[in-house]
C-alpha positions as CSV (number, residue, x, y, z in Angstrom):
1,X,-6.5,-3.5,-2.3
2,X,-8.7,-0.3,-2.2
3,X,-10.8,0.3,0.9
4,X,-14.4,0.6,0.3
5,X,-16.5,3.8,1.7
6,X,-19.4,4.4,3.1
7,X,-20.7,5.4,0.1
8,X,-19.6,2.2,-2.1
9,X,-21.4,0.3,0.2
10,X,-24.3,2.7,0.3
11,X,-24.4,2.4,-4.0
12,X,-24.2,-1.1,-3.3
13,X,-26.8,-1.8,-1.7
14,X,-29.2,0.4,-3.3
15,X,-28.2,-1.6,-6.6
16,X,-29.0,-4.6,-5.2
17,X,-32.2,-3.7,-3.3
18,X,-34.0,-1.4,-5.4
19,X,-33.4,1.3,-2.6
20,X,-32.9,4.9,-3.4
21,X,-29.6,5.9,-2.6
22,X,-31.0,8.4,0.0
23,X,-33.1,5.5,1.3
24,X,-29.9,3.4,1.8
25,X,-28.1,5.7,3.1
26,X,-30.4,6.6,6.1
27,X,-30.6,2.8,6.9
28,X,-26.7,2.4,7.1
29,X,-26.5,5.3,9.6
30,X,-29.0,4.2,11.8
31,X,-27.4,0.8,11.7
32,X,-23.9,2.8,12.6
33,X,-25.7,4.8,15.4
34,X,-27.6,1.9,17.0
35,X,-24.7,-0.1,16.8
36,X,-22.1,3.3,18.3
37,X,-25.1,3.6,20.8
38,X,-25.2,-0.4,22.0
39,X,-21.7,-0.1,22.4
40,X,-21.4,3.2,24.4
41,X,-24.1,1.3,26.5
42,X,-21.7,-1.1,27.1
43,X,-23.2,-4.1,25.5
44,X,-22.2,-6.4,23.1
45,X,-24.1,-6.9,19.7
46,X,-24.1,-10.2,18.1
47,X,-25.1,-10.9,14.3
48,X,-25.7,-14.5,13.5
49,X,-23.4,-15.8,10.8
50,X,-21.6,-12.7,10.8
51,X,-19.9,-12.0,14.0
52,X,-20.1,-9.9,16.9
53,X,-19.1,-6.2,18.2
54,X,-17.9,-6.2,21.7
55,X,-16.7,-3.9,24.2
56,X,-13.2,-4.0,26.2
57,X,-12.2,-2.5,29.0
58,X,-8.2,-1.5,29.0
59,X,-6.5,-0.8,32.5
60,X,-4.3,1.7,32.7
61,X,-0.7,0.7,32.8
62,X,3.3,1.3,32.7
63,X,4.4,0.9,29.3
64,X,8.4,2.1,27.5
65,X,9.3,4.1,24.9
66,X,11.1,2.2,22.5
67,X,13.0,5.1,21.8
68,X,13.7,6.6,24.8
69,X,13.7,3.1,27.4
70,X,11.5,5.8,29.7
71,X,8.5,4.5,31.6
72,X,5.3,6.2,30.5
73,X,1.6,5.9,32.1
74,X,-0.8,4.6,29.5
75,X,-4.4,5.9,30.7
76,X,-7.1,2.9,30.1
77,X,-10.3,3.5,28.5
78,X,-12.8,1.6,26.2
79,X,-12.0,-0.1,23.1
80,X,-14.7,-1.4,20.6
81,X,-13.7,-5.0,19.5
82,X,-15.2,-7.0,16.3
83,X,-14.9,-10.7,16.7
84,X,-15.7,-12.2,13.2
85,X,-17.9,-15.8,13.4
86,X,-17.2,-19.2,12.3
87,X,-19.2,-18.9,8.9
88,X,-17.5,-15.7,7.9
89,X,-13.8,-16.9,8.9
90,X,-14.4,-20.0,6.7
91,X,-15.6,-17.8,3.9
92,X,-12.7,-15.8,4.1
93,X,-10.3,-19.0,4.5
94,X,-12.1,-21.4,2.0
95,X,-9.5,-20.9,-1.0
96,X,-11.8,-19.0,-3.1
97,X,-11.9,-15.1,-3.3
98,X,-13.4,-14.0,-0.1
99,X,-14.6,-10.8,-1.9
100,X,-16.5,-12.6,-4.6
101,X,-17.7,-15.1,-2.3
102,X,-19.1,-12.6,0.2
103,X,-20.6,-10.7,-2.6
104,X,-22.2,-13.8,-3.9
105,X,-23.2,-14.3,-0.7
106,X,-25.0,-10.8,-0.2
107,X,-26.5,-11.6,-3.9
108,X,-28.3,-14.9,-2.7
109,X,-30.2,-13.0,-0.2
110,X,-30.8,-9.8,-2.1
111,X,-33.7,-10.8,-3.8
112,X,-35.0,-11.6,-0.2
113,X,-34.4,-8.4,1.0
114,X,-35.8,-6.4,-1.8
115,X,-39.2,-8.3,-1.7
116,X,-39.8,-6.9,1.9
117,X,-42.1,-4.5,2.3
118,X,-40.4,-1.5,3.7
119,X,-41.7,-0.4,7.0
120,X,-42.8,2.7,7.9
């Protein structure tokens, strides 16, 4: 299974909306930054139906190396979490292909989505 881009989801979405490429694109980022931003903020986003982007706090600790037995210091920090809803694990669990169902999915509400008038 190939991993998809940036940019396939970019062309992706400017198929199914009607978006320019460029247009897509810009909307994507700002979606990445607001979301990097929220979490550097140290709050929690949560999408509806989707699932939710969460921030934990790791202490610092005493941890081995396997390979060595020797005690090392682990520093803590900040990890960024996803935490995936009930709707999108039973899409992914329901038996049929979760990439085909998720597309037809995205499908069903792309005719929404491209009859909004684009702000601005």
């Amino acid at each position: 299974m190939a991993n998809v881009t940036k940019k396939d989801i970019v062309e992706e979405i400017a198929r199914r909306t009607g978006m320019t490429q460029a247009e897509t694109k810009a909307v994507l980022e700002g979606l990445l930054d607001a979301i990097s931003s929220t979490l550097r903020d140290g709050r929690n986003i949560e999408i509806r139906g989707f699932g939710r982007f969460k921030v934990r706090v790791r202490r610092a600790r005493t941890a081995r190396n396997p390979r060595t037995g020797e005690l090392v210091q682990v520093e803590g920090g900040v990890k960024p979490v996803f935490e995936a809803s009930r709707e999108l694990k039973a899409l992914l669990n329901s038996g049929e292909n979760p990439l085909q169902a998720l597309q037809d999915a995205i499908k069903a509400s792309a005719p929404e989505i491209s009859k909004t008038p684009a702000a601005g």
